[in-house]
Backbone as CSV, one residue per row, in Angstrom:
resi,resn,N_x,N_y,N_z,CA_x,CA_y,CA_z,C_x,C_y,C_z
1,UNK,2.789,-16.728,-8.650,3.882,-17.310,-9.426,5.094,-17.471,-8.515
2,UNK,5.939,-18.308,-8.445,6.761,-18.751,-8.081,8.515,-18.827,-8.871
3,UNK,9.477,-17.994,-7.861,10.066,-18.131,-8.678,11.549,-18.871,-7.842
4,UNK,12.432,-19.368,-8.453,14.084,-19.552,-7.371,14.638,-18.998,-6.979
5,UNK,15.159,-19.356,-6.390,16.042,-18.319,-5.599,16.701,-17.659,-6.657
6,UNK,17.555,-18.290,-7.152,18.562,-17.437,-7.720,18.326,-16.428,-8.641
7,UNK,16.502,-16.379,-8.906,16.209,-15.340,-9.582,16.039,-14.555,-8.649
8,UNK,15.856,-14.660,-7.884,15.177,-13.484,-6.369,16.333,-12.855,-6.414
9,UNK,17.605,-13.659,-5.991,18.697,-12.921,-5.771,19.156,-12.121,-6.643
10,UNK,19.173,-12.609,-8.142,19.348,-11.793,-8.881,18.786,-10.112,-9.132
11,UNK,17.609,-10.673,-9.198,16.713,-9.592,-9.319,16.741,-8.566,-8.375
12,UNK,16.964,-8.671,-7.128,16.865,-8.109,-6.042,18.498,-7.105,-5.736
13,UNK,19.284,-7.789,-6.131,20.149,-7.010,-6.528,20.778,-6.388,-7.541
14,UNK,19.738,-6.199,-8.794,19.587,-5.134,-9.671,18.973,-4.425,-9.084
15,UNK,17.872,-4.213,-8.386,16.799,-3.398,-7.961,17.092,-2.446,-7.111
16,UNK,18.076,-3.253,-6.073,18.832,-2.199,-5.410,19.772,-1.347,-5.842
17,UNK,20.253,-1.914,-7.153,21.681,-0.727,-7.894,20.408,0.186,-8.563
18,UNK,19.284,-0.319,-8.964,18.524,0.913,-9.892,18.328,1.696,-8.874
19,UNK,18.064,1.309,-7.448,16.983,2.212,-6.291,18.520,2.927,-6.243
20,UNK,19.677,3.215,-6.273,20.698,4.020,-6.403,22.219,3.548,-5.085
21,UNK,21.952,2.328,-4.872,22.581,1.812,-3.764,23.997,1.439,-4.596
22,UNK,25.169,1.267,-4.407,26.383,0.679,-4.701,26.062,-0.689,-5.134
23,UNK,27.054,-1.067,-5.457,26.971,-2.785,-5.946,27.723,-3.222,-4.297
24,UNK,28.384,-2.629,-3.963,28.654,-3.649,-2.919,27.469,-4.150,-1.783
25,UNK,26.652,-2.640,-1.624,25.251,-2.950,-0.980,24.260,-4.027,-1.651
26,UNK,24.136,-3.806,-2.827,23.227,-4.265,-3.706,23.351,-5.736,-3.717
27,UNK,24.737,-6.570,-3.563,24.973,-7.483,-3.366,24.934,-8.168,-2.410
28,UNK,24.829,-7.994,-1.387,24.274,-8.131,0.059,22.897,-7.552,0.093
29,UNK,22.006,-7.048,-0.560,20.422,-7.221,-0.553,20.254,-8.072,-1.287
30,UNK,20.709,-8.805,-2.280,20.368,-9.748,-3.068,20.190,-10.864,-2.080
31,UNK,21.595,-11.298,-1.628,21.826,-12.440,-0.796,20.928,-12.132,0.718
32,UNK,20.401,-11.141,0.883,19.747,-10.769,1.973,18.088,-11.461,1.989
33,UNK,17.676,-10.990,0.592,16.544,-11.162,0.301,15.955,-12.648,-0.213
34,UNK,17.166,-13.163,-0.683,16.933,-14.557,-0.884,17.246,-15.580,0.604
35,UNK,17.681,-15.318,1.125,18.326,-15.733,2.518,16.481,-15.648,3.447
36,UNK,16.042,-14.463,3.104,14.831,-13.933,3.671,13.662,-15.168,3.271
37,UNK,14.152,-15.076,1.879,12.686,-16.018,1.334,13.014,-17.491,1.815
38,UNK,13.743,-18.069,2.041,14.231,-19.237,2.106,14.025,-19.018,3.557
39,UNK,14.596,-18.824,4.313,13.619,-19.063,5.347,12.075,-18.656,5.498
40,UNK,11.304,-18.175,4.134,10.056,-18.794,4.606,9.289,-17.488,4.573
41,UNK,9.772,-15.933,4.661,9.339,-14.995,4.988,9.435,-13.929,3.370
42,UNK,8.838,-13.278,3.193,8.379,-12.410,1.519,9.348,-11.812,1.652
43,UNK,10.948,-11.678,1.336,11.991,-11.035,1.584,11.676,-10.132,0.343
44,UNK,10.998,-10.505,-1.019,10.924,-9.446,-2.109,9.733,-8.215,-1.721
45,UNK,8.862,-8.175,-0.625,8.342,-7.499,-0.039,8.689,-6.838,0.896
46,UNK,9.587,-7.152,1.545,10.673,-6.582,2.274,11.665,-5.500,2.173
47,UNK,12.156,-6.455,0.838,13.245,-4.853,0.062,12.519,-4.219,-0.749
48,UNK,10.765,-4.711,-1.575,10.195,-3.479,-2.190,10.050,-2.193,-1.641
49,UNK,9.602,-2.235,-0.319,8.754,-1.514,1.195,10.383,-0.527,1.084
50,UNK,11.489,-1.115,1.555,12.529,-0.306,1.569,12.798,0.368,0.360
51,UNK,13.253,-0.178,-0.470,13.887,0.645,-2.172,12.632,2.041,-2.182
52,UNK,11.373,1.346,-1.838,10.500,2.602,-2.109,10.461,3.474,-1.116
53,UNK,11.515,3.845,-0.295,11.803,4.966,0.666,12.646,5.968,-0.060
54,UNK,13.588,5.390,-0.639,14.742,6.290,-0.896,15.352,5.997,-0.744
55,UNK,15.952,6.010,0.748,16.968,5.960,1.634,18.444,6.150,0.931
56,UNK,18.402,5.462,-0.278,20.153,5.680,-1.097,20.134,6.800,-1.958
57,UNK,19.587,7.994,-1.594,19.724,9.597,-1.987,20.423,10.336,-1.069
58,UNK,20.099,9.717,0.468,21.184,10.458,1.069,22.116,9.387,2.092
59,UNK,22.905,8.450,1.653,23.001,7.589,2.036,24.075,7.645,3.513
60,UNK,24.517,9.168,3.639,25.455,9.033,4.986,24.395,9.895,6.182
61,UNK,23.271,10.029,5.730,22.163,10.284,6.961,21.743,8.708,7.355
62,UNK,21.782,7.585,6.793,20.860,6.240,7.248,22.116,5.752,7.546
63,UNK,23.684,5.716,7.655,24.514,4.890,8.003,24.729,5.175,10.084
64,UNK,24.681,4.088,10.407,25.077,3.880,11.788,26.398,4.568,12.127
65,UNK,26.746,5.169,13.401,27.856,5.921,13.980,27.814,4.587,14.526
66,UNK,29.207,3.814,14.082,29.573,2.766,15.021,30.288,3.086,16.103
67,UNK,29.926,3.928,16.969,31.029,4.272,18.440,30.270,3.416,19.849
68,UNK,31.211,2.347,20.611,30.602,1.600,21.243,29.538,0.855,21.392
69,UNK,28.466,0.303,22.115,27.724,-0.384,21.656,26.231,0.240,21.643
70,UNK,25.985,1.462,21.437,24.520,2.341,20.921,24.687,2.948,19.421
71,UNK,24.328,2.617,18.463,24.649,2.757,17.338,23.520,3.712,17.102
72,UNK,22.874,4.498,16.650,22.639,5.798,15.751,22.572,6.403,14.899
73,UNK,22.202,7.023,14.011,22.017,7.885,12.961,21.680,9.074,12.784
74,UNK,21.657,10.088,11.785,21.115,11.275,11.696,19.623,10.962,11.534
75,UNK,19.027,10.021,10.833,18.005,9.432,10.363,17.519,8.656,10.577
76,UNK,16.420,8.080,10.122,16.129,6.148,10.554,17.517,5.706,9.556
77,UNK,17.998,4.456,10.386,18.982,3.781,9.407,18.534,3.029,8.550
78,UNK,19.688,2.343,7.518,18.940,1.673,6.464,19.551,0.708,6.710
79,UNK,18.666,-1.090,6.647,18.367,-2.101,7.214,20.320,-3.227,6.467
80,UNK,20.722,-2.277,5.160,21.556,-2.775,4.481,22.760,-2.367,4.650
81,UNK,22.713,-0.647,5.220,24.073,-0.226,5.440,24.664,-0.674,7.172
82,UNK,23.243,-1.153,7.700,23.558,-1.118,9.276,23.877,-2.612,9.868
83,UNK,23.420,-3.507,8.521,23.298,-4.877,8.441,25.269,-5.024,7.948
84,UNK,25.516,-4.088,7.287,27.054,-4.995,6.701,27.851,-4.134,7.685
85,UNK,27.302,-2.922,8.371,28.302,-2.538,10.100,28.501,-3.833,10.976
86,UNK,27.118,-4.267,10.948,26.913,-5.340,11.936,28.000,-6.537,11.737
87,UNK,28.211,-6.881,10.536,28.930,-8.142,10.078,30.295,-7.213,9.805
88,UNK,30.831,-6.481,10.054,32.031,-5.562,10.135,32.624,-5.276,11.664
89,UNK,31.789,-5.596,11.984,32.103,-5.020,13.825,31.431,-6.305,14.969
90,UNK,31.167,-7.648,13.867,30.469,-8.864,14.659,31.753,-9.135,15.879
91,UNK,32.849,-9.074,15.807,33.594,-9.074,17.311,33.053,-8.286,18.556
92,UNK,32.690,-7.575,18.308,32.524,-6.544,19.198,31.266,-7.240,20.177
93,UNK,30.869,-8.082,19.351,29.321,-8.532,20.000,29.660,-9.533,21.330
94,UNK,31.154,-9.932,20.842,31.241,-10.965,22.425,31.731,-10.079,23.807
95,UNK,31.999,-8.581,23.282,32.352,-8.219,24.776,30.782,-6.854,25.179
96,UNK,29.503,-7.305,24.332,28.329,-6.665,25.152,27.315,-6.804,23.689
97,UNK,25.886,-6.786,24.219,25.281,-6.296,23.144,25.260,-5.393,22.879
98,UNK,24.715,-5.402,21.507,24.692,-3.698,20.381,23.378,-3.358,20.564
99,UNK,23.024,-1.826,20.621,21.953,-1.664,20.631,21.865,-0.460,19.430
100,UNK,20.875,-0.518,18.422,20.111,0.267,17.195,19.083,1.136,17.531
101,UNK,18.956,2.456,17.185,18.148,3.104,17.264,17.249,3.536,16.229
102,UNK,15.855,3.377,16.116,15.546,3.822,15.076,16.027,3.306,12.869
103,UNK,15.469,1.751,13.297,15.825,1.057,12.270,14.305,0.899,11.198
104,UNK,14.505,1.189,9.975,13.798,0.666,9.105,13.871,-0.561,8.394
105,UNK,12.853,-1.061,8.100,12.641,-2.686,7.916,13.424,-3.530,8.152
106,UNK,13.524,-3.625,9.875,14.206,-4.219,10.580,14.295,-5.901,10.345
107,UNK,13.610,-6.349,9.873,13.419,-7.737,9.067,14.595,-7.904,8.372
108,UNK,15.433,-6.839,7.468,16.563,-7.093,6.760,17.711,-7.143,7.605
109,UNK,17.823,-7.021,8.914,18.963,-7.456,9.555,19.160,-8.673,9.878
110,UNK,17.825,-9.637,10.039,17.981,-11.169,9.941,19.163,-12.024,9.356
111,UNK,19.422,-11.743,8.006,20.189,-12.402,7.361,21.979,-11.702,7.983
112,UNK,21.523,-10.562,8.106,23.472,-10.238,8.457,23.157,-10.804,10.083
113,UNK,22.307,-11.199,10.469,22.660,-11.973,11.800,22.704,-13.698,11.865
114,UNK,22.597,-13.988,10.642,22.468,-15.349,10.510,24.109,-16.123,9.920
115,UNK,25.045,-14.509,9.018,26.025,-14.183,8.680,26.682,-14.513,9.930
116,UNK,26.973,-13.575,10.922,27.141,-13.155,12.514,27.317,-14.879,12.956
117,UNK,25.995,-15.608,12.780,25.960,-16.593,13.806,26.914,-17.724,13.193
118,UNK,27.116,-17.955,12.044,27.778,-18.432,11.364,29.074,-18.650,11.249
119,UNK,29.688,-17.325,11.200,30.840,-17.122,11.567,31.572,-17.177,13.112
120,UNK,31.012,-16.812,14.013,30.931,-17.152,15.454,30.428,-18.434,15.710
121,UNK,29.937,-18.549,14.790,29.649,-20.535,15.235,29.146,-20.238,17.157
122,UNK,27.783,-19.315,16.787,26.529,-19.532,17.975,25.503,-18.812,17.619
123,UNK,24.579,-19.168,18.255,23.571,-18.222,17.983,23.388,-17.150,17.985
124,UNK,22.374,-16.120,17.308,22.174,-14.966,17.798,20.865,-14.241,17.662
125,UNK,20.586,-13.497,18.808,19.506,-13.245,19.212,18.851,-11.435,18.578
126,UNK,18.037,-11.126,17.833,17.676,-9.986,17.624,16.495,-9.129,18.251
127,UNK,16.702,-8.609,18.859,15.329,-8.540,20.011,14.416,-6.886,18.959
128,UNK,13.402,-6.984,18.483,13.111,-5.915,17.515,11.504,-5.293,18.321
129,UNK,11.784,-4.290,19.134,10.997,-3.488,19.702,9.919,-4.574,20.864
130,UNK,10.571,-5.318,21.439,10.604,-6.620,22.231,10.380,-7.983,21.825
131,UNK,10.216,-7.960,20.040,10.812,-9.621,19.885,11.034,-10.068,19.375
132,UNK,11.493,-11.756,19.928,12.757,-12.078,19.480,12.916,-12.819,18.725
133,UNK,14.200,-12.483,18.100,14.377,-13.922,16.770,15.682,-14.135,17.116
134,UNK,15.468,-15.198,16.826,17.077,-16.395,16.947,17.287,-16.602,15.234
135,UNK,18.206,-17.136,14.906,18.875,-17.630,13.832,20.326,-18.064,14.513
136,UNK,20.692,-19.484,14.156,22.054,-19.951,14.394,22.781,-19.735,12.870
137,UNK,22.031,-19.232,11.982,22.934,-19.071,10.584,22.232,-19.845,9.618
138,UNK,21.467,-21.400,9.344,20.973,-21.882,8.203,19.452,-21.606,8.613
139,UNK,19.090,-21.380,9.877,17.696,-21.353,10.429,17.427,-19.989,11.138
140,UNK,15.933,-20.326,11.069,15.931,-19.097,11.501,14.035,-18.981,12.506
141,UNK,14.396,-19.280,13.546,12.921,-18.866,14.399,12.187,-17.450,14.691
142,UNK,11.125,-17.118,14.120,11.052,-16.018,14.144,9.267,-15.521,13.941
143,UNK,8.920,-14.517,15.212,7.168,-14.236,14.768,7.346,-13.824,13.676
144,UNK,6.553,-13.832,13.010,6.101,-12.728,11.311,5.975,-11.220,11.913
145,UNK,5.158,-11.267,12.888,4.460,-10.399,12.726,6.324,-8.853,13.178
146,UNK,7.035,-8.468,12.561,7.795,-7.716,12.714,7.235,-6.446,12.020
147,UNK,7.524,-5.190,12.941,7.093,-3.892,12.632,8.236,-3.472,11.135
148,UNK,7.638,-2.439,10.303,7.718,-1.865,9.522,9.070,-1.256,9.785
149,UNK,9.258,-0.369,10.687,10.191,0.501,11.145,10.578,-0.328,13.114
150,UNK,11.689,0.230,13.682,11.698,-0.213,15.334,12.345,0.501,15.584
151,UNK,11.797,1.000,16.836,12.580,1.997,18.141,13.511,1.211,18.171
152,UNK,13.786,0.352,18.579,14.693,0.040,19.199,15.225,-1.878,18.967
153,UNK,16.338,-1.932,18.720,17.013,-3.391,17.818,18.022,-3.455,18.637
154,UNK,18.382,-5.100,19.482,19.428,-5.416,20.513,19.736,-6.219,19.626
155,UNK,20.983,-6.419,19.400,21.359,-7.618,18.657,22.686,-8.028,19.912
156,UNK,22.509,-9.180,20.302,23.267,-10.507,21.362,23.655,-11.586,20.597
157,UNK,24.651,-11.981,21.103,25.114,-13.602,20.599,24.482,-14.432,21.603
158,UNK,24.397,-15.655,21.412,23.119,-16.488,21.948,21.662,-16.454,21.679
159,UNK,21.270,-17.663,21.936,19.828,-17.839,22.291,19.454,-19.174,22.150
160,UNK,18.043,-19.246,22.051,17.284,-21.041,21.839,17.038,-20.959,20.795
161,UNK,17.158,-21.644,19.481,16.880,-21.676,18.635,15.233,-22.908,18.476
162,UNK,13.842,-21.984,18.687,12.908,-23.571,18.949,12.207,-23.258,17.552
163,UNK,11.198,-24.420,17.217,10.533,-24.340,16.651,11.405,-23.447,15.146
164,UNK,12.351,-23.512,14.603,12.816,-23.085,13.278,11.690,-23.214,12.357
165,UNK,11.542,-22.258,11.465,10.875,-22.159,10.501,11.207,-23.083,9.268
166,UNK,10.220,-23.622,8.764,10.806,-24.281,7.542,11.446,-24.394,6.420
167,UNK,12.264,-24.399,5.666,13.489,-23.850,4.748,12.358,-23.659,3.316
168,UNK,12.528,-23.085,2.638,11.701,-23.208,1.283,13.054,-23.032,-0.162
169,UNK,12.765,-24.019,-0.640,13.549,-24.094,-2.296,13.232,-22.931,-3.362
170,UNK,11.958,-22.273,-3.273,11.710,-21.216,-4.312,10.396,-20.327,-3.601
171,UNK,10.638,-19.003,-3.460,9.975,-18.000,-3.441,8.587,-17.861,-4.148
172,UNK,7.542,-17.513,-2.958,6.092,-16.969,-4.169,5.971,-15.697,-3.622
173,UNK,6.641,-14.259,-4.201,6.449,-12.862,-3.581,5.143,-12.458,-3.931
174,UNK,4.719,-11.597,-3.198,3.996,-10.611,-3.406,3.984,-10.498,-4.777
175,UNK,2.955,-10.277,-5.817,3.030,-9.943,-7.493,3.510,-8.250,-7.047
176,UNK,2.692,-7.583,-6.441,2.913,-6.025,-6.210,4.557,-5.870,-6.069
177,UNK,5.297,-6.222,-4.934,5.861,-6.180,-4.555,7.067,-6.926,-5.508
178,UNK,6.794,-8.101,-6.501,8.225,-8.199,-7.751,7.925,-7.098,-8.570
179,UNK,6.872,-6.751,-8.780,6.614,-5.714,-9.212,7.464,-4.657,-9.305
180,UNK,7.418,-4.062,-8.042,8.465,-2.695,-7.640,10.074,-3.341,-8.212
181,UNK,10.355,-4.468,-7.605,11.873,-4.994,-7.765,11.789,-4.727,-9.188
182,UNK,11.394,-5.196,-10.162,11.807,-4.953,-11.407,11.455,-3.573,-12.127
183,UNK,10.635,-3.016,-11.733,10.539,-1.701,-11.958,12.207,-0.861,-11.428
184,UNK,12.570,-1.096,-10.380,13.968,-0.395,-10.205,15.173,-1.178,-10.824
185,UNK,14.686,-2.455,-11.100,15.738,-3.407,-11.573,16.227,-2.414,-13.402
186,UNK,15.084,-2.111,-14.026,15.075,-1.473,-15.356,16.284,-0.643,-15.723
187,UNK,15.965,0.240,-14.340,16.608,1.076,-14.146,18.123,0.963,-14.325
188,UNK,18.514,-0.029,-14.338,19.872,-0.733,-14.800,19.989,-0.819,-16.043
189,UNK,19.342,-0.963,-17.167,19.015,-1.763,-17.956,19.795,-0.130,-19.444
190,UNK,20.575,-0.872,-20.126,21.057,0.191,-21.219,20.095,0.553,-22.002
191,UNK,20.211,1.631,-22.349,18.938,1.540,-23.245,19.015,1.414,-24.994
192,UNK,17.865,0.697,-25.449,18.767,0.057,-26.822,19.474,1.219,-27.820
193,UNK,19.858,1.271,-29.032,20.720,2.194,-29.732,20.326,1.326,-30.911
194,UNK,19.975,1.661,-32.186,19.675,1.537,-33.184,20.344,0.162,-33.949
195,UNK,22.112,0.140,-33.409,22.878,-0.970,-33.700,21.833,-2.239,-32.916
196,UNK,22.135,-2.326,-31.525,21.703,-3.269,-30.613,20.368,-4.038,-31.341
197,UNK,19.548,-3.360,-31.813,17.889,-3.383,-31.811,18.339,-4.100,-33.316
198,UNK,19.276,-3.663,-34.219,19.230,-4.650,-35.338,19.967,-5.707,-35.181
199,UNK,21.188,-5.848,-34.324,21.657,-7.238,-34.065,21.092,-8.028,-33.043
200,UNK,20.289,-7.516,-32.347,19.181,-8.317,-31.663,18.332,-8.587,-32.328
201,UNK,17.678,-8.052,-33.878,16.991,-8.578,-34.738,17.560,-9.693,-35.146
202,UNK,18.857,-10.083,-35.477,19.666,-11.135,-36.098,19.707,-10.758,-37.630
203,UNK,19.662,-9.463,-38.074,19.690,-8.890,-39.168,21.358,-8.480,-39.608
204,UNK,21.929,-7.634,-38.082,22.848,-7.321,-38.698,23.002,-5.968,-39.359
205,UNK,23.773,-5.263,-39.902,24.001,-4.523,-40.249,24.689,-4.449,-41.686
206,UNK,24.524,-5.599,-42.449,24.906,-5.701,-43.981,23.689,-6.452,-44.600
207,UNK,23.959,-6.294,-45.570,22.971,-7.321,-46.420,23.938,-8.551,-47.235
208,UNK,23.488,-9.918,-47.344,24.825,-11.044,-47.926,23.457,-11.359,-48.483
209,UNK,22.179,-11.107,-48.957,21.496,-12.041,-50.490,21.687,-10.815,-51.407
């Protein structure tokens, strides 16, 4: 099944406020994950694989020590808190590259580098346990085959942007994998109260025959 973007996005950032992330994160996995699918790649498989870690239980073990350009953690970092450092500290990138240690589903930094290239108006290069993806910001060249977790993530301004992947109008995820998204998406969800359940009947709460 196939769905639009703007449901992806949607969805994807409920899923992340149920998996226990902030709305400001959550809103940037939305736009992350749809950004993901549109260029072409299962971005709702992407943030399922993540949300089902945890990671937003202890959320100042996965955040990056931004001090110079070797970034770090107590933990593996998480692909969302290290992705909006990245687009927080994108100056920094013209006087050296950044280097990441120990990143989980390194695939979700794509889009805050496509952010990056955008705004710098150039390319930029993500080198993920030796390879590489370009994105100038609407495109994005890139193998599939990206590891789960990576030693090691260079993110540079520049590169060749060849062979871009093809843009896609609407998402076909993983069924498993919308799966999980709306399973944490629920998790948002009020739960009904006796009033709700009769004015969602269209009954009401009086009787007029």
């Amino acid at each position: 099944m196939s769905f639009s973007l703007n449901e992806v996005e949607a969805t994807s950032k409920r899923a992340t406020r149920g998996a226990g992330y902030g709305w400001g994160l959550s809103e940037e996995a939305g736009k992350a994950t749809r950004w993901l699918c549109a260029a072409g790649l299962d971005g709702a498989q992407i943030l399922a694989d993540l949300l089902d870690r945890g990671l937003a239980h202890a959320p100042g073990r996965h955040r990056p020590a931004c001090q110079g350009n070797e970034w770090g953690g107590d933990e593996i970092l998480c692909p969302l808190a290290t992705g909006a450092a990245l687009s927080d500290h994108m100056g920094s990138l013209r006087t050296g590259d950044i280097t990441l240690t120990n990143v989980a589903a390194p695939a979700l930094l794509l889009p805050f580098a496509a952010n990056i290239a955008r705004n710098l108006k150039t390319p930029v290069t993500i080198t993920v346990d030796g390879v590489e993806v370009v994105t100038d910001g609407p495109s994005l060249a890139v193998n599939p085959a990206l590891p789960s977790d990576a030693t090691l993530v260079k993110v540079a301004l520049g590169g060749i942007l060849t062979a871009p992947a093809a843009s896609a109008s609407r998402a076909v995820p993983d069924p498993a994998a919308w799966a999980v998204l709306n399973r944490f998406a629920h998790r948002t969800y009020a739960p009904a109260t006796e009033a709700s359940r009769l004015l969602g009947a269209g009954s009401g709460l009086s009787d007029n025959d």
